[in-house]
N, C-alpha and C positions, 0 to 999 in steps of 0.2 A: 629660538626664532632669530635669525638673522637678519635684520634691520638698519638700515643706514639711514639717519633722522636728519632734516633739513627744514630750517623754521624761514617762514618770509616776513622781514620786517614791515613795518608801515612803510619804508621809503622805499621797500619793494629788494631789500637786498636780501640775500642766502645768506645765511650761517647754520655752520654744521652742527649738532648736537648729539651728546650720547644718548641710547637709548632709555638710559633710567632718568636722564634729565629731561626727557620730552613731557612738556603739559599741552592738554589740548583741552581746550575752552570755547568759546562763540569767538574769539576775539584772536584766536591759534589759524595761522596759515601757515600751511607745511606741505613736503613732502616728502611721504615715508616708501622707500627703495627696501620691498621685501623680497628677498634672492631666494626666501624658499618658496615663494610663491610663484616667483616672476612676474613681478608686478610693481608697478607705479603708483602708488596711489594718491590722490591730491587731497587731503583733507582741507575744506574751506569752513569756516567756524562764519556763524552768522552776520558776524559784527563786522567781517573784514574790508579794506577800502577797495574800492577800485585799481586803486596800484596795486594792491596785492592780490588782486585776483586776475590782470594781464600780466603782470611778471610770474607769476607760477606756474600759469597758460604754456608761456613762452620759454621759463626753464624744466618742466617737461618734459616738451618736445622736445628740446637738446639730450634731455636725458634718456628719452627713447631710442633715439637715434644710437648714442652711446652704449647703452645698456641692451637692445633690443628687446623690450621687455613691454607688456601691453601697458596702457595707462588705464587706472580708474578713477572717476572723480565722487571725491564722498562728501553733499552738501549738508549743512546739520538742518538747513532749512527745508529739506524736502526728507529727511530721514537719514538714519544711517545703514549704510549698503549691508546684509547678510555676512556678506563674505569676510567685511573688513571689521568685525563686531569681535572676533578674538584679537587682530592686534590692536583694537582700543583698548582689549583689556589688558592684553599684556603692558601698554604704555598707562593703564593707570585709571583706564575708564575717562570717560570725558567729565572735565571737572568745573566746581563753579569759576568765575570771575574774580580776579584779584582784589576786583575792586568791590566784589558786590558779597553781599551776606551769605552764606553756603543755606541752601533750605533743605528741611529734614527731610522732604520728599526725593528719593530718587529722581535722577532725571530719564526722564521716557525716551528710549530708543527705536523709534519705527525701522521697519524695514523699508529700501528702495529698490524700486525698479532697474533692472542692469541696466545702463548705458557705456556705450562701448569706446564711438568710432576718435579718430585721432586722423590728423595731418600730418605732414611734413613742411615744415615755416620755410616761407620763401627770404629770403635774402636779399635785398637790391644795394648792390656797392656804385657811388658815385668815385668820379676818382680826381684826385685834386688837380687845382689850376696851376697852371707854368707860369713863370713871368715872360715868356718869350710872343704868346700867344694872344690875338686878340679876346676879348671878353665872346663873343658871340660864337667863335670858332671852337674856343673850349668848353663852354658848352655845349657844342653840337658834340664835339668828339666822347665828352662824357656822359653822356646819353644816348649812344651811336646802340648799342647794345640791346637794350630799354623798350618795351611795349611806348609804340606812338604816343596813346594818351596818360603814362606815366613819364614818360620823357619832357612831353608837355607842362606837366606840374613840377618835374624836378626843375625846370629849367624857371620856370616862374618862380618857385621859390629861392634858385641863389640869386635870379635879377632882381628882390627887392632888397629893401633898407631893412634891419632886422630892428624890433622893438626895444628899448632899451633895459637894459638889467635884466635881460626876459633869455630862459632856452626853450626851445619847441622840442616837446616830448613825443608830442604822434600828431599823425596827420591820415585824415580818411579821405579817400580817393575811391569813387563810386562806392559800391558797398563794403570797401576792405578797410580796415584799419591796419596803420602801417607803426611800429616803433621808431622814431632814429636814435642811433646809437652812434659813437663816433666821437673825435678828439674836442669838436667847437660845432655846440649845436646849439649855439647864441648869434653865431653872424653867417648861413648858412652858404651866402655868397663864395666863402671859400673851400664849398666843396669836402670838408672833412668828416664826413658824418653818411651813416647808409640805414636803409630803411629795412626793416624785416614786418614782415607778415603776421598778426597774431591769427593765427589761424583758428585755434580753439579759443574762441569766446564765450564768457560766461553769458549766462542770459539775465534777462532782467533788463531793470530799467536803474541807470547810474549819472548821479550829479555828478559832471564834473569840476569836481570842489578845487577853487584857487586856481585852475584853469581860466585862462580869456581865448575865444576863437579870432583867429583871422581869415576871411573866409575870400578863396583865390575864384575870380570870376573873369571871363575870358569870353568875346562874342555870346554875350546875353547866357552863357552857362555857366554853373557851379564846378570849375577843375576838383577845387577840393579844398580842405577846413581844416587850419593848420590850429594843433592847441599850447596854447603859449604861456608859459608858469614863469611869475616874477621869482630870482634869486637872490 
């Protein structure tokens, strides 16, 4: 079976793994690229954060795109998928907790229901300030491109004062939730940082842990809820 194994840490980064080294637990985000199936599959373990379950969203999709290859997502909280039950076994079956006592009972594998569908993540690049240019001018131009009321919000968040020791990780704007990504996503004023779409959102309901909102309001409306984690 040919397998390409990608584990997501807590802080939501990729690293690559061999296939004999992959464990998968409640507490395992991964993503397992099988080319003889052609398929994506997102293994999400019970226990995982919120970070790891929008950064896996999100690399993905990148890897759809790349790969052309359908995506599955296999939750251990709603069961594990039919399909995907020979490469758990092949990787080892799903295993106890590092931390916790292994119990003599097997662990119970349901079956799930297929679920399919997948996007394509949209991108929103701002583009940096000149020093030649007034403040208000370059903002117009770097949002010249921009849906009106995303333009709106980008342009409110490089006019303010940024929170101290703080980077803004995402920000939701009507119902979308948006990444930034980008060189300086501590003082946004300068423009180096672009927003991308997480399009595939997990469901449920998620604390955002260590997170503070700052919440953008404009003629009596909510533009949008920027989230701001101390560094």
């Amino acid at each position: 079976m040919l397998l390409d194994c990608y584990i997501m840490t807590d802080d939501g980064e990729e690293l690559k793994v061999e296939s004999g080294d992959m464990k998968t637990n409640s507490k395992t985000c991964a993503i397992i690229v099988s080319h003889t199936h052609h398929c994506i599959y997102v293994f999400k373990g019970a226990k995982i954060s919120i970070v790891q379950k929008f950064a896996v969203a999100r690399r993905a999709s990148a890897m759809r795109l790349q790969q052309g290859y359908r995506i599955k997502h296999i939750e251990q909280e709603e069961g594990i998928d039919e399909e995907f039950l020979p490469i758990l076994d092949f990787l080892g079956g799903l295993q106890a907790d590092a931390t916790e006592t292994p119990k003599e009972a097997p662990v119970k594998i349901e079956p799930k229901k297929e679920d399919n569908t997948t996007k394509t993540p949209t991108k929103i690049t701002t583009k940096p300030k000149t020093a030649t240019k007034s403040t208000s001018k370059a903002k117009s131009e770097e949002t010249s491109d921009l849906p009106p009321k995303l333009a709106k919000v980008i342009k409110t968040m490089m006019g303010l004062d940024p929170p101290e020791i703080s980077s803004c990780d995402y920000v939701i704007i009507e119902n979308k939730l948006y990444l930034l990504v980008g060189e300086d996503k501590s003082d946004l004023r300068k423009g180096k940082f672009s927003l991308e779409e997480i399009v595939t959102l997990p469901e449920g309901v998620f604390p955002a842990e260590n997170y503070y909102p700052r919440i953008l309001i404009s003629n009596q409306k909510v533009l949008g809820i920027e989230l701001w984690v101390r560094r």
